[in-house]
C-alpha positions as CSV (number, residue, x, y, z in Angstrom):
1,X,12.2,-26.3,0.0
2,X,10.6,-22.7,0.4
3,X,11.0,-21.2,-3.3
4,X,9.2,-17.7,-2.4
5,X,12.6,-15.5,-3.2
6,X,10.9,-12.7,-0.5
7,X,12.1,-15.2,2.1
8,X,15.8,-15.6,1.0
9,X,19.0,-14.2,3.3
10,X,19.3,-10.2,3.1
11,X,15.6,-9.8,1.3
12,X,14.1,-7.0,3.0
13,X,11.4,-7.7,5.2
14,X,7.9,-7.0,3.4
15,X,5.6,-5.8,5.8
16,X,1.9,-8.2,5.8
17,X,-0.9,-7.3,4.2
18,X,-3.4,-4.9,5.4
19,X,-6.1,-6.9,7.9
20,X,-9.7,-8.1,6.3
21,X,-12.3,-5.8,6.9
22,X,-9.3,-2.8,6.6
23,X,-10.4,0.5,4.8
24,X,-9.6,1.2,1.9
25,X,-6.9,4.0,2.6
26,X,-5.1,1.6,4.8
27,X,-5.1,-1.6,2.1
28,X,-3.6,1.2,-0.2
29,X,-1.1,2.2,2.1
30,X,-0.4,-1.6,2.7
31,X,0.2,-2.6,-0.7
32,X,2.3,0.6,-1.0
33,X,4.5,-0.6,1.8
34,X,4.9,-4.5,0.4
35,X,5.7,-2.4,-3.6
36,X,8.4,-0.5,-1.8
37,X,9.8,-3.2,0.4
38,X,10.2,-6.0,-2.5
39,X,11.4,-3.4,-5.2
40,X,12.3,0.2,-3.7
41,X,11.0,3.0,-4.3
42,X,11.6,5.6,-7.6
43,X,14.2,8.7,-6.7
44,X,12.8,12.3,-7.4
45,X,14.8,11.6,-11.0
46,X,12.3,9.2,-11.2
47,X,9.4,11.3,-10.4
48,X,10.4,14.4,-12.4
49,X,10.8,12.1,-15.7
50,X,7.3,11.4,-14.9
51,X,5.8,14.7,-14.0
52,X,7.8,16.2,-17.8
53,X,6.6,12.9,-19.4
54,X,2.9,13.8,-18.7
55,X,3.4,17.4,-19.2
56,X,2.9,18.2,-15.8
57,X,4.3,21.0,-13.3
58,X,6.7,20.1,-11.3
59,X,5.1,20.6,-7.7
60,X,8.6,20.6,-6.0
61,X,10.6,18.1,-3.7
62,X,9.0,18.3,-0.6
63,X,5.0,18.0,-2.3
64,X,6.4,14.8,-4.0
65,X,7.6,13.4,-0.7
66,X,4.6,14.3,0.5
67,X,2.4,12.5,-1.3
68,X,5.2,9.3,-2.6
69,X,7.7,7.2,-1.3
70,X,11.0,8.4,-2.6
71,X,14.0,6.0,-2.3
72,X,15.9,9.1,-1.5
73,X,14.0,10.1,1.3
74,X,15.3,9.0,5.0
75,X,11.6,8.3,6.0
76,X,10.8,6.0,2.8
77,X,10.9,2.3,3.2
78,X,12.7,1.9,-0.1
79,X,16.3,2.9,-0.6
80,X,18.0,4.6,-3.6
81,X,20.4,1.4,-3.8
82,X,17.4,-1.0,-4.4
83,X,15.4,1.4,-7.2
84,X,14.8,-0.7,-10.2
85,X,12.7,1.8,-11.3
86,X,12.4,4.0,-14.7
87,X,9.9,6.1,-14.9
88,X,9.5,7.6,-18.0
């Protein structure tokens, strides 16, 4: 019996691991991917709890989408309904 809960009806599919030999921007992006796809990704909320929490300017929406997946964001993997995240 397969017990690997990634494989069960309406998972999302997680995208495979970066190749061998990949560099080491793409493994980061791949492991980014696989995060977002098996637990979503954090909503700008998320990210300005953060950004305050640290003490940090806010850079604004669009440099945050820029440089994260946001589970708000049409071209993110992750989706606001599947955020488990809180990041503060």
């Amino acid at each position: 019996m397969d017990q690997d809960p990634m494989r069960r009806s309406g998972t999302p599919q997680v995208p495979p691991p970066a190749a061998q030999g990949a560099s080491d921007d793409t493994v980061a992006r791949s492991v980014m991917a696989r995060m977002v796809a098996r637990h979503g990704a954090p909503s700008l909320e998320d990210y300005r709890r953060t950004y305050t929490a640290a003490g940090l300017e806010w850079p604004g929406d669009d440099a945050v989408r820029a440089r994260h997946p946001v589970a708000d964001d049409p071209t993110s993997t992750g989706t606001a309904s599947s955020t488990r995240h809180s990041a503060a």
